[in-house]
N, CA and C atoms as an extended XYZ file, in Angstrom:
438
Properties=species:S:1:pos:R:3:atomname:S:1:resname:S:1:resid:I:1 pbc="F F F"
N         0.817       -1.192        0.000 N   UNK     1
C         0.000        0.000        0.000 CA  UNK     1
C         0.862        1.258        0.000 C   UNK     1
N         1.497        1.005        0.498 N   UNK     2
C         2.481        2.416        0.834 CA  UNK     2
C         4.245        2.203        0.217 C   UNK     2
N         4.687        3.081       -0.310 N   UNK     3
C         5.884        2.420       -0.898 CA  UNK     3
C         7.081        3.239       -0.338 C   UNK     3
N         6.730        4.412       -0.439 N   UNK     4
C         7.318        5.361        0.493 CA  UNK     4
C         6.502        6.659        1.010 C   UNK     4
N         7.643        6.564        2.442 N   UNK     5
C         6.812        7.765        3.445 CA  UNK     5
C         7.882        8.476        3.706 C   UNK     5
N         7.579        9.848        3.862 N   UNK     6
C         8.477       11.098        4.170 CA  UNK     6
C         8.201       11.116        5.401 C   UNK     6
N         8.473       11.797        6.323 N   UNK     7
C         9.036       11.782        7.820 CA  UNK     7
C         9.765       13.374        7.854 C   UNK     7
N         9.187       14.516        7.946 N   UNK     8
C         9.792       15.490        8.257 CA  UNK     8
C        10.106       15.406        9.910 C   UNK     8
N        10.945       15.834       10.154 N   UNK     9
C        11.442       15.742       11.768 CA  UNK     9
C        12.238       17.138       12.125 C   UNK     9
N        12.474       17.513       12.965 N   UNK    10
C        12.779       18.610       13.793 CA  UNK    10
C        13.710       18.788       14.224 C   UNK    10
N        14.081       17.645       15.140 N   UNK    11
C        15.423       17.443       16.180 CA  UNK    11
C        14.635       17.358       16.938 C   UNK    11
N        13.495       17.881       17.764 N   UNK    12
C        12.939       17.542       18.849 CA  UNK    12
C        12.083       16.027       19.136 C   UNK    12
N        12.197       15.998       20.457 N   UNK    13
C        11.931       14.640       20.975 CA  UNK    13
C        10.262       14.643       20.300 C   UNK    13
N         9.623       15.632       21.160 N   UNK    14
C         8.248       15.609       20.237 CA  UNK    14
C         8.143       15.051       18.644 C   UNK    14
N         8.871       15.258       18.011 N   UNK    15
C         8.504       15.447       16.550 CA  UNK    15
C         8.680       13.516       16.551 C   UNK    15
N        10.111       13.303       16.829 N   UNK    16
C        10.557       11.636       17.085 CA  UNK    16
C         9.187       10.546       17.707 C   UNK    16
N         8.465       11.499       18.159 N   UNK    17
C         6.976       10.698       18.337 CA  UNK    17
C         6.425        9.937       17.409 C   UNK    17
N         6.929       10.071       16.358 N   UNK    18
C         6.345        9.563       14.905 CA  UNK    18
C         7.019        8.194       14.206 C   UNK    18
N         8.403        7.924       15.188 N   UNK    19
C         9.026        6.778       14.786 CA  UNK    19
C         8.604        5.671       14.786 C   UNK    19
N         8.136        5.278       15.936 N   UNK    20
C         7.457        3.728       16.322 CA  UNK    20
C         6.696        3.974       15.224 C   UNK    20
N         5.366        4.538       14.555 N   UNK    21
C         4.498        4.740       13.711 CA  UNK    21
C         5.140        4.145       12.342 C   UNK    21
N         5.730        4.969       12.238 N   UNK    22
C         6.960        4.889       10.739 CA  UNK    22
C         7.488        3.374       11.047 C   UNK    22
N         8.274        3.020       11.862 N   UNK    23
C         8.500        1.846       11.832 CA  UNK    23
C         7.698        0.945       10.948 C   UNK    23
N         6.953        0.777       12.607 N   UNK    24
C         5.837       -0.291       12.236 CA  UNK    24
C         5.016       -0.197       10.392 C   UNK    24
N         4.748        0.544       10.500 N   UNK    25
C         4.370        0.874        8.903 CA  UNK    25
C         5.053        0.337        7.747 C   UNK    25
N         6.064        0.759        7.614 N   UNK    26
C         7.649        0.439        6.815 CA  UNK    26
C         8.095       -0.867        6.821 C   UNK    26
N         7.724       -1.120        8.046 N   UNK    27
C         7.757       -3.407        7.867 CA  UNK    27
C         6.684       -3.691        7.610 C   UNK    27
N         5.924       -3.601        7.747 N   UNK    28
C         3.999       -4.217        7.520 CA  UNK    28
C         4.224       -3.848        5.851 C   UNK    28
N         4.552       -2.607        5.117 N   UNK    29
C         4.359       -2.258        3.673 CA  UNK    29
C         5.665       -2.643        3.042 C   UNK    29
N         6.820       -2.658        3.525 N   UNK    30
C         8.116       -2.770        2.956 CA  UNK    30
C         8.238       -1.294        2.320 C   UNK    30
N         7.914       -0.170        3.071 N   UNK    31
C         8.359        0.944        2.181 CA  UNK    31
C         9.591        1.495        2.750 C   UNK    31
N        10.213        2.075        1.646 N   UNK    32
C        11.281        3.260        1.572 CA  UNK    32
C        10.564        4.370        2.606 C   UNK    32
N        11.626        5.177        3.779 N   UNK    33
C        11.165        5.882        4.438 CA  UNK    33
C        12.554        6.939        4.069 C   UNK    33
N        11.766        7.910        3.851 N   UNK    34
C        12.566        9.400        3.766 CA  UNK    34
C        12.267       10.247        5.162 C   UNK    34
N        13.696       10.597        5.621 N   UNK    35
C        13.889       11.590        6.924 CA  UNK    35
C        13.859       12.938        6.414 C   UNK    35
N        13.326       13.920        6.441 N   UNK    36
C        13.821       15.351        6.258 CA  UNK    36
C        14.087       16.071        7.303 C   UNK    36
N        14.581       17.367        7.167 N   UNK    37
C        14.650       18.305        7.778 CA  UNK    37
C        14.610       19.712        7.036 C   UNK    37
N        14.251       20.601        7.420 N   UNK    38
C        13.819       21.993        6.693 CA  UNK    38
C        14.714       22.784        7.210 C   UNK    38
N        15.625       23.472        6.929 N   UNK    39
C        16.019       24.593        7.781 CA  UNK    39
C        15.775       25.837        6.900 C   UNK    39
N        14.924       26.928        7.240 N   UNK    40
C        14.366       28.118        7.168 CA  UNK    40
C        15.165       29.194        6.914 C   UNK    40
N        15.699       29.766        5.790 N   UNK    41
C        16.867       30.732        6.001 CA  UNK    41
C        16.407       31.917        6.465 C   UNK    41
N        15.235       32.239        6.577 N   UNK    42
C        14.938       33.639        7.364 CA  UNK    42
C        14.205       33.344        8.566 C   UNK    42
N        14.337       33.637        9.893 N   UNK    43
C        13.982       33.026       10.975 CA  UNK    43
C        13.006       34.732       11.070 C   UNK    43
N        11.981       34.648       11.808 N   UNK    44
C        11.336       35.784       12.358 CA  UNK    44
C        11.604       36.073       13.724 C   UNK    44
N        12.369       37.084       14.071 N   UNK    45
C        12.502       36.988       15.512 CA  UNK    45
C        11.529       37.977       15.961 C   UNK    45
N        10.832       37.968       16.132 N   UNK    46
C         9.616       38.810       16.574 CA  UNK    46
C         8.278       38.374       16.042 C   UNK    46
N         7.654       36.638       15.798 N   UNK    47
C         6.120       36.765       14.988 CA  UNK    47
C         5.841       37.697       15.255 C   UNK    47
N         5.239       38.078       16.028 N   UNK    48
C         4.127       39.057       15.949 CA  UNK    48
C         4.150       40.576       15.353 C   UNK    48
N         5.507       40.765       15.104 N   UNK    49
C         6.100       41.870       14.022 CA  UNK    49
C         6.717       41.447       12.871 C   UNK    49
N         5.933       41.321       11.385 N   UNK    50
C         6.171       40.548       10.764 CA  UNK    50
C         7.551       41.364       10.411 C   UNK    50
N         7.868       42.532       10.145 N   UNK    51
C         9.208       43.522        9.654 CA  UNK    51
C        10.379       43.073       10.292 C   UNK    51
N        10.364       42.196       11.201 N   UNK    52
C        11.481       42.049       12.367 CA  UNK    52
C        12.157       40.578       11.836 C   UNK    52
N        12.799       40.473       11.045 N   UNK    53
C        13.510       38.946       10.607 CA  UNK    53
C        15.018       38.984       10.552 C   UNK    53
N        15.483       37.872       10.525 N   UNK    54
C        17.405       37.950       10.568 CA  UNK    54
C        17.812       36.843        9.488 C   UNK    54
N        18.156       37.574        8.272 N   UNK    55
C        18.574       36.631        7.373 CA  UNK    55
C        20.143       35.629        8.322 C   UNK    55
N        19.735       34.645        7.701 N   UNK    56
C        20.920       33.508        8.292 CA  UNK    56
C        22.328       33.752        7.608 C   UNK    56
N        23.102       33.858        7.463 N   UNK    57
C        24.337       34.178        7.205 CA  UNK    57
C        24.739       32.703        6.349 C   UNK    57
N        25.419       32.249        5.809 N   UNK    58
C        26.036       31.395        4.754 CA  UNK    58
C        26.538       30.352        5.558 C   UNK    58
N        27.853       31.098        6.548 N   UNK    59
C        28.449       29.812        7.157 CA  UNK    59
C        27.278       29.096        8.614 C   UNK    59
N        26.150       30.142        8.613 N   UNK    60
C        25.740       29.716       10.043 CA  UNK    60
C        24.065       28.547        9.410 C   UNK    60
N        23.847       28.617        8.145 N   UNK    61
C        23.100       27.707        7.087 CA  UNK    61
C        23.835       26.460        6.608 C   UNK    61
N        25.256       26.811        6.536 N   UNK    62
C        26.253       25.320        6.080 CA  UNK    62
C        26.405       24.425        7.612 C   UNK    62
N        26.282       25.277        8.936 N   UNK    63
C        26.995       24.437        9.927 CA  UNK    63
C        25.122       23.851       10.412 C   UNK    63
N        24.055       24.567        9.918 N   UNK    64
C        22.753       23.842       10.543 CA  UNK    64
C        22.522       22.388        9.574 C   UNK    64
N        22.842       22.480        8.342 N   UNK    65
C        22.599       21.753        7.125 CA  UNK    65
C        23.578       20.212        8.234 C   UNK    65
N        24.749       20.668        8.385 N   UNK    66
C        25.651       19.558        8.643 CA  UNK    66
C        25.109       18.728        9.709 C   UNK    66
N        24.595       19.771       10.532 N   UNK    67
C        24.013       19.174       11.814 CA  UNK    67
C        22.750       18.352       12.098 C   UNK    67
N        21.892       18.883       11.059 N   UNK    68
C        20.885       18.083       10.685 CA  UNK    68
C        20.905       16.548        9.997 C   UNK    68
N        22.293       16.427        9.076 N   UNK    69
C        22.463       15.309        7.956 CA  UNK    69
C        23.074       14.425        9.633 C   UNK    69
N        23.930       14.899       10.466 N   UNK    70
C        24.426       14.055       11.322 CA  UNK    70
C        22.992       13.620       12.295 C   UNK    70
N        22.231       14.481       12.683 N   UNK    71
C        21.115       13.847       12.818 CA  UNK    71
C        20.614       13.173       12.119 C   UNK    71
N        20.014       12.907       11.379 N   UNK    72
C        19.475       12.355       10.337 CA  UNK    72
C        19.731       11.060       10.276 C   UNK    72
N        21.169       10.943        9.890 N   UNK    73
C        21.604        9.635        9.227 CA  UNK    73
C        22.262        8.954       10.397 C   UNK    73
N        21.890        9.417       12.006 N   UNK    74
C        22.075        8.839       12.918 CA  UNK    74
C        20.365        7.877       13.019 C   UNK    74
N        19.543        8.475       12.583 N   UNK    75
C        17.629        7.954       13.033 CA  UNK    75
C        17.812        6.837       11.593 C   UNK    75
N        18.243        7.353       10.931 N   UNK    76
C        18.357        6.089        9.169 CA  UNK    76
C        19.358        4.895        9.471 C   UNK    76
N        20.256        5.319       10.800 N   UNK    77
C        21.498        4.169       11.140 CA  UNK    77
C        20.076        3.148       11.754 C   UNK    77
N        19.642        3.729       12.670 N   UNK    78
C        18.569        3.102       13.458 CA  UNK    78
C        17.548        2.164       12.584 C   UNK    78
N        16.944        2.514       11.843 N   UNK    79
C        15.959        1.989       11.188 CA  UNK    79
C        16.641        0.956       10.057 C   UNK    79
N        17.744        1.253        9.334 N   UNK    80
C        18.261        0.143        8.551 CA  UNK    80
C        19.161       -1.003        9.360 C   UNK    80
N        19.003       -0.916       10.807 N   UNK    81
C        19.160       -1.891       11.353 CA  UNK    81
C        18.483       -2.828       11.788 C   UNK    81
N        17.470       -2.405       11.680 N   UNK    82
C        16.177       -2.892       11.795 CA  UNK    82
C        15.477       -3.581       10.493 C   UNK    82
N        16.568       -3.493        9.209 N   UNK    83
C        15.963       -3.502        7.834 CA  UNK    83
C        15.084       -2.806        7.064 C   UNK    83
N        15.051       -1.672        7.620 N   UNK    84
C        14.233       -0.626        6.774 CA  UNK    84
C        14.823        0.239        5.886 C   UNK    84
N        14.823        0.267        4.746 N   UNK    85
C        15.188        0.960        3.692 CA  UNK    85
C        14.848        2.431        4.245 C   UNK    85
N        15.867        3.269        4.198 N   UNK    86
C        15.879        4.825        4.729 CA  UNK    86
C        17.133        6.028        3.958 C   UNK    86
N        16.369        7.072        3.469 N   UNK    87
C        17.018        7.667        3.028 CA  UNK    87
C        17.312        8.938        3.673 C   UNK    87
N        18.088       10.091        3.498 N   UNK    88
C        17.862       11.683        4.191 CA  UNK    88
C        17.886       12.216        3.190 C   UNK    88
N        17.334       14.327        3.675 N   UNK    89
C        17.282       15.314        2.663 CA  UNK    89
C        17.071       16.131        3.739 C   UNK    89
N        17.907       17.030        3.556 N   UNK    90
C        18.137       18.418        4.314 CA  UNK    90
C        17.781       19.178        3.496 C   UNK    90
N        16.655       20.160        3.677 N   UNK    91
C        16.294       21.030        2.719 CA  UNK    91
C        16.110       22.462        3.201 C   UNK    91
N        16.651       23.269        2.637 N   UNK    92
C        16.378       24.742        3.115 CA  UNK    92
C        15.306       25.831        2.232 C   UNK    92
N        14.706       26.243        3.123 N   UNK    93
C        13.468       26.941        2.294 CA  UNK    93
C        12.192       27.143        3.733 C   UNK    93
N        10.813       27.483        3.118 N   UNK    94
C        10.017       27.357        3.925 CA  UNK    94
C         9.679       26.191        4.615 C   UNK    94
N         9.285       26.105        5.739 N   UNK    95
C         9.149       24.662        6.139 CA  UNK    95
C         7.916       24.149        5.683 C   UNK    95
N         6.233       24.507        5.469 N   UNK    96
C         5.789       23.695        4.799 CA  UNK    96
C         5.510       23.435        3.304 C   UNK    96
N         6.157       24.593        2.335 N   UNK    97
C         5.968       24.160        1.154 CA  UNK    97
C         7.458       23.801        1.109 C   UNK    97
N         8.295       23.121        1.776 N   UNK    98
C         9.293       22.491        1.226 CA  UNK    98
C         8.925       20.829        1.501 C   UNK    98
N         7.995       20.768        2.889 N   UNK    99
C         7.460       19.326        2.715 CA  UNK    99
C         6.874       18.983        1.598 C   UNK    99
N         5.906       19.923        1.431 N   UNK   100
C         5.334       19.324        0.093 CA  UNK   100
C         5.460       19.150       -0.867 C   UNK   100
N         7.123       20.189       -1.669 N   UNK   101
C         7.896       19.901       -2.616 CA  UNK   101
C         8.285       18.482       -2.038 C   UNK   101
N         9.065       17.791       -1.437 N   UNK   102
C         9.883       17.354       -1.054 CA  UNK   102
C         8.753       15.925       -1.282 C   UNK   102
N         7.598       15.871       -0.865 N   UNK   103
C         6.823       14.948       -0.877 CA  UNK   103
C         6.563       14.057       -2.596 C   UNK   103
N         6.227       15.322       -3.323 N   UNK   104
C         6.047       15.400       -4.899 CA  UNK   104
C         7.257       15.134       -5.303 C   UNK   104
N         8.838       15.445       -4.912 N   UNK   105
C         9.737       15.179       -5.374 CA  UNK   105
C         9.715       13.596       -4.813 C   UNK   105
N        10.149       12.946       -4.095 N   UNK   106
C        10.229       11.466       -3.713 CA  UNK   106
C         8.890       10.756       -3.872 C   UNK   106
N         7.887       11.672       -4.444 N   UNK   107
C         6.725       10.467       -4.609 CA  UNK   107
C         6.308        9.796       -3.647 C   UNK   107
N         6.189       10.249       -2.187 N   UNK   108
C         6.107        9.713       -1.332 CA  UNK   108
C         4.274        9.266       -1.501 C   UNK   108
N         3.927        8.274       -0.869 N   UNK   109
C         2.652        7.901       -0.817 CA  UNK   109
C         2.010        8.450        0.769 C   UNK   109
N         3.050        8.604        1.627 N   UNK   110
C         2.070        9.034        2.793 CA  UNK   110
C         3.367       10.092        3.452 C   UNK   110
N         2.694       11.003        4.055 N   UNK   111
C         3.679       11.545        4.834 CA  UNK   111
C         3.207       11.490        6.116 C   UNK   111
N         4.039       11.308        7.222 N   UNK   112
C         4.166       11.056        8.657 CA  UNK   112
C         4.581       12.044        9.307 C   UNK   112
N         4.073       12.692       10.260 N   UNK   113
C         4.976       13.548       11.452 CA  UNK   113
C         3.764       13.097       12.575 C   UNK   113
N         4.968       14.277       13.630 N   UNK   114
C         3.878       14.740       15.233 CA  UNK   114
C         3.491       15.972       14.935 C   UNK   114
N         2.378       16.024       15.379 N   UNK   115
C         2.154       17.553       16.056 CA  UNK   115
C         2.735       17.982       17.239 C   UNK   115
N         2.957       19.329       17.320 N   UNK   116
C         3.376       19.683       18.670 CA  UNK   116
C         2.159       19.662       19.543 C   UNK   116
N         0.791       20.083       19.242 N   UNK   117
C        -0.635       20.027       19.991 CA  UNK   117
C        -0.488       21.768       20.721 C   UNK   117
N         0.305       22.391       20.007 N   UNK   118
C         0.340       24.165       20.275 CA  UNK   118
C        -0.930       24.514       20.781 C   UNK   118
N        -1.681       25.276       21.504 N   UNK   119
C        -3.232       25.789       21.246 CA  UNK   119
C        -2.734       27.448       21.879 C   UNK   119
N        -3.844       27.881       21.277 N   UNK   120
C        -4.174       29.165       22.089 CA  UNK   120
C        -2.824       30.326       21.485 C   UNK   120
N        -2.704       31.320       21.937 N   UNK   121
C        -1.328       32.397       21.986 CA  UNK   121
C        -0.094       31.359       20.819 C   UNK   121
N         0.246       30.317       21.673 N   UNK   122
C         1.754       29.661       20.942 CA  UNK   122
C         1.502       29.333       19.511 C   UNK   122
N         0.277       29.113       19.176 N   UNK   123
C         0.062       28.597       17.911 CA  UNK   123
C        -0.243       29.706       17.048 C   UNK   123
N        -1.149       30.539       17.385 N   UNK   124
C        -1.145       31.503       16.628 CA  UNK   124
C         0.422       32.688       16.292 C   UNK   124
N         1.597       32.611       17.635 N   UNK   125
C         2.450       33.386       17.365 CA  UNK   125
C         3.406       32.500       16.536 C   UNK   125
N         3.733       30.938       16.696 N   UNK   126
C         4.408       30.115       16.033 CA  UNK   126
C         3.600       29.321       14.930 C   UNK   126
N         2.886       29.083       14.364 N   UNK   127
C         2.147       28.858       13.320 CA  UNK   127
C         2.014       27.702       13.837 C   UNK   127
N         1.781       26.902       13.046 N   UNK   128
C         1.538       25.422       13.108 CA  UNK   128
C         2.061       24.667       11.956 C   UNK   128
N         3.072       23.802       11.911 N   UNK   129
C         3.783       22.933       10.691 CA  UNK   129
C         2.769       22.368       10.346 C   UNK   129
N         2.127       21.083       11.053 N   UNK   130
C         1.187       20.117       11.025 CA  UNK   130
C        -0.248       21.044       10.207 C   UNK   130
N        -0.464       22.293       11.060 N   UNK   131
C        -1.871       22.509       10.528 CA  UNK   131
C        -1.582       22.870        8.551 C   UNK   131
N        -0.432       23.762        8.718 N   UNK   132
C        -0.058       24.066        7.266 CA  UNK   132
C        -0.261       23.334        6.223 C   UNK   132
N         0.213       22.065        6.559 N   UNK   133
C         1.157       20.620        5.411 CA  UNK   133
C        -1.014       19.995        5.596 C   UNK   133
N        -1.003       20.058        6.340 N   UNK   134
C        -2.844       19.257        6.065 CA  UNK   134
C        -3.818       20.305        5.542 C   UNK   134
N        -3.174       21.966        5.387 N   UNK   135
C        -3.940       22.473        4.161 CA  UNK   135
C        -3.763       22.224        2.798 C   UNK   135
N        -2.341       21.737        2.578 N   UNK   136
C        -2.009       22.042        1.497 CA  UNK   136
C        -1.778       20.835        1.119 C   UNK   136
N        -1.794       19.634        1.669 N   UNK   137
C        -1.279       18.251        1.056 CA  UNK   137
C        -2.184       17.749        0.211 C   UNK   137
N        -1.863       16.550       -0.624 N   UNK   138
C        -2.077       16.217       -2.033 CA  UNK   138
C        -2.575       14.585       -1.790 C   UNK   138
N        -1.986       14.364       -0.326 N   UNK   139
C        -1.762       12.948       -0.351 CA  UNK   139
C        -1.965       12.587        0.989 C   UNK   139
N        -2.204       11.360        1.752 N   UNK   140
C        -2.883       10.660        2.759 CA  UNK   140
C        -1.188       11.327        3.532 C   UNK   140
N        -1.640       11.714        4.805 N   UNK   141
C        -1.045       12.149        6.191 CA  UNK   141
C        -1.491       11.508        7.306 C   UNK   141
N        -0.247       11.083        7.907 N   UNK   142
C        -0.408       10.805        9.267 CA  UNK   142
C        -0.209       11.796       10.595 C   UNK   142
N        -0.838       11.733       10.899 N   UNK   143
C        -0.523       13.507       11.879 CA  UNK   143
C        -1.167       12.517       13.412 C   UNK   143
N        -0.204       12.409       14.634 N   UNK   144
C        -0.039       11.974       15.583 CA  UNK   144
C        -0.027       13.416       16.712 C   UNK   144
N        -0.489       13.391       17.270 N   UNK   145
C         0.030       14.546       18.352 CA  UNK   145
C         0.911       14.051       19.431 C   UNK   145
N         2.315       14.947       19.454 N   UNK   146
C         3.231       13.985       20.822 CA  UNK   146
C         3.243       14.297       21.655 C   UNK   146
């Protein structure tokens, strides 16, 4: 049913909520599982003032990129030990239309994450990944809250 699933992840423990899921899935279907990560080159340091942003600098985008692939292909060590076919992609851009490029690019059949379960003030000043990617997706989502 499923041949491959994308897996955007964070670094946070929350987001890693989504592994057992992915697992289990990935042996039951035999699919290819793709890890991502997004890193954002313009961070907003102020939501609530949209004028207030800090472009990322070159070397401080090359040392997040690195840090992410060493994450990454530490969670893909994990799972192809387990025999699961696992790939990575560090991608820089917006975080949810790069899932969904990223989805259309690997052809993924399902995409997987956590929610953080934000409500109230935090969600509206930090958006919501999860709510974004389930406006705009194309294709069956798994959305877990961790």
């Amino acid at each position: 049913m499923y041949k491959t699933v994308l897996v955007p992840l964070d670094g946070s423990k929350r987001a890693e909520a989504i592994l057992p899921h992915v697992e289990q899935l990935a042996g039951r279907y035999a699919a290819q599982v793709v890890f991502l990560q997004v890193i954002e080159p313009v961070i907003s340091s102020a939501p609530y003032l949209p004028d207030a942003s800090v472009d990322l600098s070159q070397a401080t985008l090359t040392r997040w990129a690195a840090e992410a692939e060493t994450y990454l292909a530490g969670i893909q060590g994990e799972f192809r030990e387990k025999g699961i076919e696992a790939r990575t992609r560090v991608e820089t851009g917006p975080v949810v239309g790069t899932i969904i490029n990223v989805a259309h690019d690997e052809g993924a059949d399902l995409i997987a994450m956590a929610s953080h379960g934000r409500t109230g003030l935090s969600r509206v000043f930090y958006g919501s990944v999860a709510a974004g990617v389930l406006h705009l997706v194309d294709r069956p989502l798994l959305l877990i809250r961790s």
